[in-house]
Each structure stands twice: as structure tokens, then as C-alpha cells.
N, CA, C and O atoms as CSV, one atom per row, in Angstrom:
chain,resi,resn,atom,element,x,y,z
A,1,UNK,N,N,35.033,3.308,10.368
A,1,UNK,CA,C,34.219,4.501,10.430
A,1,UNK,C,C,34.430,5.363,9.180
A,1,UNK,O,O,33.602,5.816,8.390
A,2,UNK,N,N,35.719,5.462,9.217
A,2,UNK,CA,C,36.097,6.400,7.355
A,2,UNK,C,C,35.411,5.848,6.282
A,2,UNK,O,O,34.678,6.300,5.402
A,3,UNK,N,N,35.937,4.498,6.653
A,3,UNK,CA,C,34.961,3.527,5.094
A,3,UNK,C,C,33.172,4.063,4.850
A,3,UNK,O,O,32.392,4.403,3.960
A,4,UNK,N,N,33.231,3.895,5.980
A,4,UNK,CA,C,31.648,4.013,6.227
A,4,UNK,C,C,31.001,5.062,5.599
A,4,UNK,O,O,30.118,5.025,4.742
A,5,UNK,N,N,31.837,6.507,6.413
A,5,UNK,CA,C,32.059,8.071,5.935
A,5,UNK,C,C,31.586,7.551,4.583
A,5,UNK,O,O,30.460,7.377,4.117
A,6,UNK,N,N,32.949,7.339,4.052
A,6,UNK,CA,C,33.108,7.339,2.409
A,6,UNK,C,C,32.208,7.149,1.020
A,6,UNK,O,O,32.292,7.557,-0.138
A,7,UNK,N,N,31.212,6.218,1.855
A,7,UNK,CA,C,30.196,5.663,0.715
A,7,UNK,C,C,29.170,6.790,0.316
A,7,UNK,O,O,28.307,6.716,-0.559
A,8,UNK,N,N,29.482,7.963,1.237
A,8,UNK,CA,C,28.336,8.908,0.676
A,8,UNK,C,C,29.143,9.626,-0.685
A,8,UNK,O,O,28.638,10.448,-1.450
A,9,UNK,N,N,30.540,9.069,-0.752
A,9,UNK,CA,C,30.824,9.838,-2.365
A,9,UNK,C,C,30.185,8.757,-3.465
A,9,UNK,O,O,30.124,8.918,-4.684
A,10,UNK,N,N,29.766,7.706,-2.758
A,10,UNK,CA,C,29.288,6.933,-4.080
A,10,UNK,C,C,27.739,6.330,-4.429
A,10,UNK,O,O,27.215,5.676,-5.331
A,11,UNK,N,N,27.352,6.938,-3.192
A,11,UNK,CA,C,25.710,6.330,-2.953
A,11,UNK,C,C,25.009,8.109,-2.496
A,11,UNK,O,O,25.422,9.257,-2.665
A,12,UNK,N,N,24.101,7.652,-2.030
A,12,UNK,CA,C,23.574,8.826,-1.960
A,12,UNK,C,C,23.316,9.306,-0.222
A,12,UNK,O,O,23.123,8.381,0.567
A,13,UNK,N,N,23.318,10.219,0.120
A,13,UNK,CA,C,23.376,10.311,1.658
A,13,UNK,C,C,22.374,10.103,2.487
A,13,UNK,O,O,22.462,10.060,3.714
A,14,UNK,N,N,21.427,9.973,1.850
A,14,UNK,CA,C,20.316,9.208,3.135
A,14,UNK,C,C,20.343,7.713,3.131
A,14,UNK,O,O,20.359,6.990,4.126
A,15,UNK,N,N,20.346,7.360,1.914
A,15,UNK,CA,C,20.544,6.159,1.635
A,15,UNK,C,C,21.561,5.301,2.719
A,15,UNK,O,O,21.358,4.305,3.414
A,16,UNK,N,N,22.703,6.146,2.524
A,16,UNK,CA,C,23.898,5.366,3.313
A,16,UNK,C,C,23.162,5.836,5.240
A,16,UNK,O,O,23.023,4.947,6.080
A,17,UNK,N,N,22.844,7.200,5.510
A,17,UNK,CA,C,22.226,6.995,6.639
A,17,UNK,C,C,21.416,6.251,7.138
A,17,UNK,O,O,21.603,5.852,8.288
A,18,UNK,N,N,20.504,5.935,6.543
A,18,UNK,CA,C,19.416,4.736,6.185
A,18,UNK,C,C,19.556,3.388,7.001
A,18,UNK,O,O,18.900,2.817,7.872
A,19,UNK,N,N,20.719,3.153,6.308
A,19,UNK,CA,C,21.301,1.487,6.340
A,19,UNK,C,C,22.237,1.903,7.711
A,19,UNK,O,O,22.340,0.909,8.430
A,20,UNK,N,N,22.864,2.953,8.209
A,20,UNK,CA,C,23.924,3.170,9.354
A,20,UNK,C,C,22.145,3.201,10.195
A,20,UNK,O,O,21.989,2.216,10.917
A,21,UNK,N,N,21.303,3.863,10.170
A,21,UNK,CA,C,20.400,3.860,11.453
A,21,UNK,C,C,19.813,2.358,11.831
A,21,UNK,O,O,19.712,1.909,12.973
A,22,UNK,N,N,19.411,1.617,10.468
A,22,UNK,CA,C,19.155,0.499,10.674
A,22,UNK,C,C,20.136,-0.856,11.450
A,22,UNK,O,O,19.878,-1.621,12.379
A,23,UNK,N,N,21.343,-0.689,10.549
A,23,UNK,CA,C,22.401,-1.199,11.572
A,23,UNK,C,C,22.470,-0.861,13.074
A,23,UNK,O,O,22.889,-1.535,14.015
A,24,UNK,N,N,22.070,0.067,13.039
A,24,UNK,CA,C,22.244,0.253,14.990
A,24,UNK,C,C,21.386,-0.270,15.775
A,24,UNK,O,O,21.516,-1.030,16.735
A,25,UNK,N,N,20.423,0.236,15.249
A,25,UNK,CA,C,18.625,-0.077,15.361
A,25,UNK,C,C,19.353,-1.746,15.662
A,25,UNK,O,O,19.813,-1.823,16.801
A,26,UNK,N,N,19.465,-2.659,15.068
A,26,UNK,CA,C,19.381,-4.494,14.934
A,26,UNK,C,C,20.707,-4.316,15.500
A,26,UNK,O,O,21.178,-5.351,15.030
A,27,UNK,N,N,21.837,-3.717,16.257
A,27,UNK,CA,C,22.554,-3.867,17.396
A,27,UNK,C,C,23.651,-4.626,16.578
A,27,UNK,O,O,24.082,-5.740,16.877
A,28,UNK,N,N,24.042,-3.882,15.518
A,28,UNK,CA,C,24.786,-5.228,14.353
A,28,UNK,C,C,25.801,-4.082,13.681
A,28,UNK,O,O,26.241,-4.366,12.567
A,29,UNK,N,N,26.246,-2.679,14.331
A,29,UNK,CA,C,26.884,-1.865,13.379
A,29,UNK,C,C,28.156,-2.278,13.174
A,29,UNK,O,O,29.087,-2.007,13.932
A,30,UNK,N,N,28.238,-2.929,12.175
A,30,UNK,CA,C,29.720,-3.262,11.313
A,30,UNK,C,C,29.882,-2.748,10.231
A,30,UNK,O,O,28.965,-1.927,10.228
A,31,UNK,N,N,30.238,-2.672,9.584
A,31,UNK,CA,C,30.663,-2.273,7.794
A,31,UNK,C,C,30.325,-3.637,7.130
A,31,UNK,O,O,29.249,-3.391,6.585
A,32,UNK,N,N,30.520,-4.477,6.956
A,32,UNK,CA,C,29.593,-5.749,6.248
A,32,UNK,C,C,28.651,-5.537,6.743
A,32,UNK,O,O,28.007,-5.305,5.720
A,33,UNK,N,N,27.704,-5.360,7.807
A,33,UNK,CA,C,26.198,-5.151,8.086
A,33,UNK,C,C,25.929,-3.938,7.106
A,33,UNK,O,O,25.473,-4.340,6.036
A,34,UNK,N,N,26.046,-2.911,7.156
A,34,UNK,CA,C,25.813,-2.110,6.881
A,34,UNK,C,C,25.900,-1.803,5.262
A,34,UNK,O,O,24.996,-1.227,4.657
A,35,UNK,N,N,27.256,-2.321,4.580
A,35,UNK,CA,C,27.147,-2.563,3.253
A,35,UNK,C,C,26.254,-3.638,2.759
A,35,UNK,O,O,26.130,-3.747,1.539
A,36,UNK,N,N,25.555,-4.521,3.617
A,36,UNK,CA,C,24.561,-5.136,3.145
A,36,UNK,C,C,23.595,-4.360,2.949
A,36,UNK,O,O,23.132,-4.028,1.858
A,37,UNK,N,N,23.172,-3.966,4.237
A,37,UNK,CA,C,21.871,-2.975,4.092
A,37,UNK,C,C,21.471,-2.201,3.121
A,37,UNK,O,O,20.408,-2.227,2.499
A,38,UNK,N,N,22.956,-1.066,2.957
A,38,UNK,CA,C,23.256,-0.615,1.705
A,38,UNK,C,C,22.388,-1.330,0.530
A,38,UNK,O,O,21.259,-0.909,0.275
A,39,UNK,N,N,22.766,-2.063,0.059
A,39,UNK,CA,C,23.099,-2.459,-0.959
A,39,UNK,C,C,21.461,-3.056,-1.191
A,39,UNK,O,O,20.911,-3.105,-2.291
A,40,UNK,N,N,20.861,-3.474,0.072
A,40,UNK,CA,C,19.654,-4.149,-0.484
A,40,UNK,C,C,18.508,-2.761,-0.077
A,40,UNK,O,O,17.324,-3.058,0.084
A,41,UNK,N,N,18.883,-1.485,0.049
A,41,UNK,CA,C,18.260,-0.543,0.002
A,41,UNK,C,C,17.949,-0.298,-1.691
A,41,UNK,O,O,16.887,-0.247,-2.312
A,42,UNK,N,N,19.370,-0.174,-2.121
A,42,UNK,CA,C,19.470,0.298,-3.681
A,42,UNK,C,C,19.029,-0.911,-4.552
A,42,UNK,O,O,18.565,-0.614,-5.653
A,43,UNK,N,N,19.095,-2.084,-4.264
A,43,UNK,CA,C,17.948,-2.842,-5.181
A,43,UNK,C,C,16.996,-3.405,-4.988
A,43,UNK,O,O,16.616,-4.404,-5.599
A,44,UNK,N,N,16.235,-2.636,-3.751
A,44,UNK,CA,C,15.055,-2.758,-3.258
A,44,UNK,C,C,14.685,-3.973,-2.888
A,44,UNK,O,O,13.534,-4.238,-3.235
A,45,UNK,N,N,15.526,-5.245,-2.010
A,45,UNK,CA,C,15.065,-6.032,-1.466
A,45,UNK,C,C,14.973,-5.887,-0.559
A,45,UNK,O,O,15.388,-4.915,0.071
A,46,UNK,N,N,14.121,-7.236,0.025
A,46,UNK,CA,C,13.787,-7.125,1.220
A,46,UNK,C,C,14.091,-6.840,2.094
A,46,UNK,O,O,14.528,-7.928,2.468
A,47,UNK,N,N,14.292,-6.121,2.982
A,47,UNK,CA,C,15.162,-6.144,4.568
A,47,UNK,C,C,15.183,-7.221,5.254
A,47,UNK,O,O,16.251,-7.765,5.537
A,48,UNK,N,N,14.247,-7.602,5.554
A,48,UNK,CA,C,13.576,-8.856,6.007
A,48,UNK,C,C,13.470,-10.000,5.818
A,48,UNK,O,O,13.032,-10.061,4.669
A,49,UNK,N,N,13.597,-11.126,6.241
A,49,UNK,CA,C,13.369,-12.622,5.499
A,49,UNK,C,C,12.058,-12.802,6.378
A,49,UNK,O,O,11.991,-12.515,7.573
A,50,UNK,N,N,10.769,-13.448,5.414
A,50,UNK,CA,C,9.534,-13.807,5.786
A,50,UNK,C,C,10.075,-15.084,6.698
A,50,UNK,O,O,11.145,-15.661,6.508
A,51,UNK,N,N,9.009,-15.432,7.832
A,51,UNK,CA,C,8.848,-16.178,8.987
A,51,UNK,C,C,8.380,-17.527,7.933
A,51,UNK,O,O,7.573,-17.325,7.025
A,52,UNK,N,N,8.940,-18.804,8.154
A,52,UNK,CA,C,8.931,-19.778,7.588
A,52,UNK,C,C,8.315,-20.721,9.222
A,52,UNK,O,O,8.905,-20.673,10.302
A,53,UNK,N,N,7.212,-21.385,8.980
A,53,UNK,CA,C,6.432,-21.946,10.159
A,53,UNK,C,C,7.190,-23.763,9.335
A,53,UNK,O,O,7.148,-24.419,8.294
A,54,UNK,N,N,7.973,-23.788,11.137
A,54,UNK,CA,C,8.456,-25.343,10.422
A,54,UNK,C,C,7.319,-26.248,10.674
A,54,UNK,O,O,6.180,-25.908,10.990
A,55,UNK,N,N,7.818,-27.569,10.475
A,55,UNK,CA,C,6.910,-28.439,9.911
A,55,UNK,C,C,6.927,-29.411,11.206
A,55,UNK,O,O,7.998,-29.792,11.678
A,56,UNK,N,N,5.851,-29.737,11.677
A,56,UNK,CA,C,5.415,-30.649,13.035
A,56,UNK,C,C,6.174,-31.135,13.404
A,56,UNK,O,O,6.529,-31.078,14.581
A,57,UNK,N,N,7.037,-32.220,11.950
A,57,UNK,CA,C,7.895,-33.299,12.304
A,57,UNK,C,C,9.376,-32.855,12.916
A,57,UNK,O,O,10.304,-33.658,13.015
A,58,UNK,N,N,9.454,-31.634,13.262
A,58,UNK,CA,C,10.625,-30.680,13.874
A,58,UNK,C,C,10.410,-30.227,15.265
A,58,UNK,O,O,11.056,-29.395,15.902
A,59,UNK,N,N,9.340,-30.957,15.633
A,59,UNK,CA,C,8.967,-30.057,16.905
A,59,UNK,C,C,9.974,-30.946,17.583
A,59,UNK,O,O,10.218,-32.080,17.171
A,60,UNK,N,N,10.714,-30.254,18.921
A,60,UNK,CA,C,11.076,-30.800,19.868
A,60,UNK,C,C,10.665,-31.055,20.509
A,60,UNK,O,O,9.843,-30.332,21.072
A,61,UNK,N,N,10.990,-32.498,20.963
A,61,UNK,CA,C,9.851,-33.696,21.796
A,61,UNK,C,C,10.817,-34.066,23.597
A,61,UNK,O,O,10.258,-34.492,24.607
A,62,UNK,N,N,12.028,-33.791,23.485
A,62,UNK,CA,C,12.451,-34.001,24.401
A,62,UNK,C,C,13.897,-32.896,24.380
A,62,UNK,O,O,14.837,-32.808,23.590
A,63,UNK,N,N,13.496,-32.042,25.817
A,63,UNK,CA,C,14.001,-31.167,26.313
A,63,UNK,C,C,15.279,-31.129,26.592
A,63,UNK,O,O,15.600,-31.682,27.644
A,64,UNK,N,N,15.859,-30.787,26.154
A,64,UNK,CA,C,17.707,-30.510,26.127
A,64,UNK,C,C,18.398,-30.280,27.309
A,64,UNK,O,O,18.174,-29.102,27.588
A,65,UNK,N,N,19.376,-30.947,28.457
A,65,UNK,CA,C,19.267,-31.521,29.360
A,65,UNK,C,C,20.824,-30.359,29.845
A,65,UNK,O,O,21.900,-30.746,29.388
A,66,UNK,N,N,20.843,-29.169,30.634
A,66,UNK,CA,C,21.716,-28.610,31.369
A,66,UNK,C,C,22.876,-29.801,32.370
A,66,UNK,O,O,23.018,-29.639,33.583
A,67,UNK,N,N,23.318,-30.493,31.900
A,67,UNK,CA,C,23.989,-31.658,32.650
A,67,UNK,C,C,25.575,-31.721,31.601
A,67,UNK,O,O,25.800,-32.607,30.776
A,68,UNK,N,N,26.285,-30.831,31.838
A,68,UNK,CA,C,27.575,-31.529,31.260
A,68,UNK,C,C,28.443,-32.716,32.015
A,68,UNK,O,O,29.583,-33.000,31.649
A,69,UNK,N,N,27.967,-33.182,32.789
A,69,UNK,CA,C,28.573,-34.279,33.313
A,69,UNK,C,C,28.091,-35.185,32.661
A,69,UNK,O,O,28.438,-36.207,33.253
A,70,UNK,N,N,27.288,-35.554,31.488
A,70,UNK,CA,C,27.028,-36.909,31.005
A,70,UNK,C,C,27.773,-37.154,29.865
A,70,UNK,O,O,27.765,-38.238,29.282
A,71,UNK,N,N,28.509,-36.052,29.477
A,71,UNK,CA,C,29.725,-36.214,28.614
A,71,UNK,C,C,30.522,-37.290,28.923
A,71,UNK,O,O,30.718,-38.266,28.198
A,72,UNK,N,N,31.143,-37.017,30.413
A,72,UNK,CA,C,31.903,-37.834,31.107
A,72,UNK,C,C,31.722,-39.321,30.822
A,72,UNK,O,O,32.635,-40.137,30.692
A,73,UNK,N,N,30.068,-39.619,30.724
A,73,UNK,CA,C,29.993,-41.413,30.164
A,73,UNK,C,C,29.867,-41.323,29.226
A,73,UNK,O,O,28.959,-42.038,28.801
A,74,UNK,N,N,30.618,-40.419,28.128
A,74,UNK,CA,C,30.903,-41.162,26.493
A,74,UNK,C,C,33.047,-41.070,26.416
A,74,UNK,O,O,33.787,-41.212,25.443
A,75,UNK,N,N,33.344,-40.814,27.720
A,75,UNK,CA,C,34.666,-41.381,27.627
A,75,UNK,C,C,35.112,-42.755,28.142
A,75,UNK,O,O,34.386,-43.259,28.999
A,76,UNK,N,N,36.086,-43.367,27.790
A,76,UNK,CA,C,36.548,-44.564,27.949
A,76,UNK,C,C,36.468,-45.054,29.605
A,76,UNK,O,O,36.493,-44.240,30.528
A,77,UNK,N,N,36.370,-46.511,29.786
A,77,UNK,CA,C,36.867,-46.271,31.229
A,77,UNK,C,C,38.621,-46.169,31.489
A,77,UNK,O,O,39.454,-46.809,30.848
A,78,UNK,N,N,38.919,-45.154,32.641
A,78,UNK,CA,C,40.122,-45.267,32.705
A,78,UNK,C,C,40.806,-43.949,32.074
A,78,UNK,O,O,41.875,-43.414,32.367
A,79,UNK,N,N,39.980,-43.653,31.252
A,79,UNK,CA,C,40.830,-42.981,30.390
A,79,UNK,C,C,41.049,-41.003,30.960
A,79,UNK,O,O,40.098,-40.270,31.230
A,80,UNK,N,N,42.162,-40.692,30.990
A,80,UNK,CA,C,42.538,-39.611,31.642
A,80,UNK,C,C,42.167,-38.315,31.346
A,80,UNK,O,O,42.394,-37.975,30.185
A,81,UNK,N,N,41.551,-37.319,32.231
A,81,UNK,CA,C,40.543,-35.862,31.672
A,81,UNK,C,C,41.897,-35.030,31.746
A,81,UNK,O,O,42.841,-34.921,32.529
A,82,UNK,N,N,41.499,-34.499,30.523
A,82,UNK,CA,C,42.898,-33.159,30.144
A,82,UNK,C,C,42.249,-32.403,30.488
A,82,UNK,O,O,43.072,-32.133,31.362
A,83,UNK,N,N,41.237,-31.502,30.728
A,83,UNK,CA,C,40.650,-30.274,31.238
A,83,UNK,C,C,40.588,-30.322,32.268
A,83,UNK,O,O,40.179,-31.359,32.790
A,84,UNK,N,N,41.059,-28.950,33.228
A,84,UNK,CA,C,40.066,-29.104,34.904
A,84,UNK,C,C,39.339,-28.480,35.054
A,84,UNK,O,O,38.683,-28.536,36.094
């Protein structure tokens, strides 16, 4: 929180408010979040990364299966479970 304080001796004070409202706003308030923000306030990049539409051959074709018991048949037969 001091750190945080602090950057208004070296940046400018909305600026650093700026990037602390936005950090909260995206549920991400850390000091690396926030010195990012910072930082891409003052050289005017993007906030944002543009939406990249993947490519057909990525679509998922078969549905990802809630079953951790099929783990169980990629162990040996015989072979003894350390977890309970």
C-alpha cells in the first residue's frame, strides 16, 4: 500500500489513481498490476489486447469429460494408489 502511496512522488497523481481505479475495476489490485497499468498509461499503450478470432482448425470437437476415475486406467495393473 506505501509502495503504491509512493509513486505519486514520481508520476503524476491522477495518473497513478488512474491505474489504482482500473486495477480494482479488473478485480486484480496488486502492485505489479498496477505498476503495469502505470506504466502503459505513460506510454500510451494499449490497455487492452485486441480479440484474436482462432482459426476453425481449433475448434473443440469433443467435449472434455468430468470423470477423474479414468485416470485410474492409465495406472499399472496392481499397482498401489498413494492418495485417498
Amino acid at each position: 500500500m506505501v509502495e503504491i502511496l509512493s509513486l505519486v512522488l514520481q508520476h503524476d497523481e491522477q495518473v497513478v489513481l488512474t491505474a489504482v481505479e482500473l486495477a480494482l475495476k479488473a478485480g486484480v489490485p496488486t502492485k505489479t498490476h498496477i505498476l503495469n497499468l502505470l506504466h502503459r498509461l505513460i506510454d500510451g499503450t494499449p490497455l487492452s489486447t485486441p480479440t484474436i478470432p482462432a482459426p476453425a482448425a481449433l475448434t473443440l470437437t469433443t467435449e472434455p469429460q468430468a470423470n477423474v476415475e479414468r485416470y485410474d486406467t492409465l495406472r499399472r495393473p496392481g499397482e498401489a494408489r498413494h492418495a485417498s
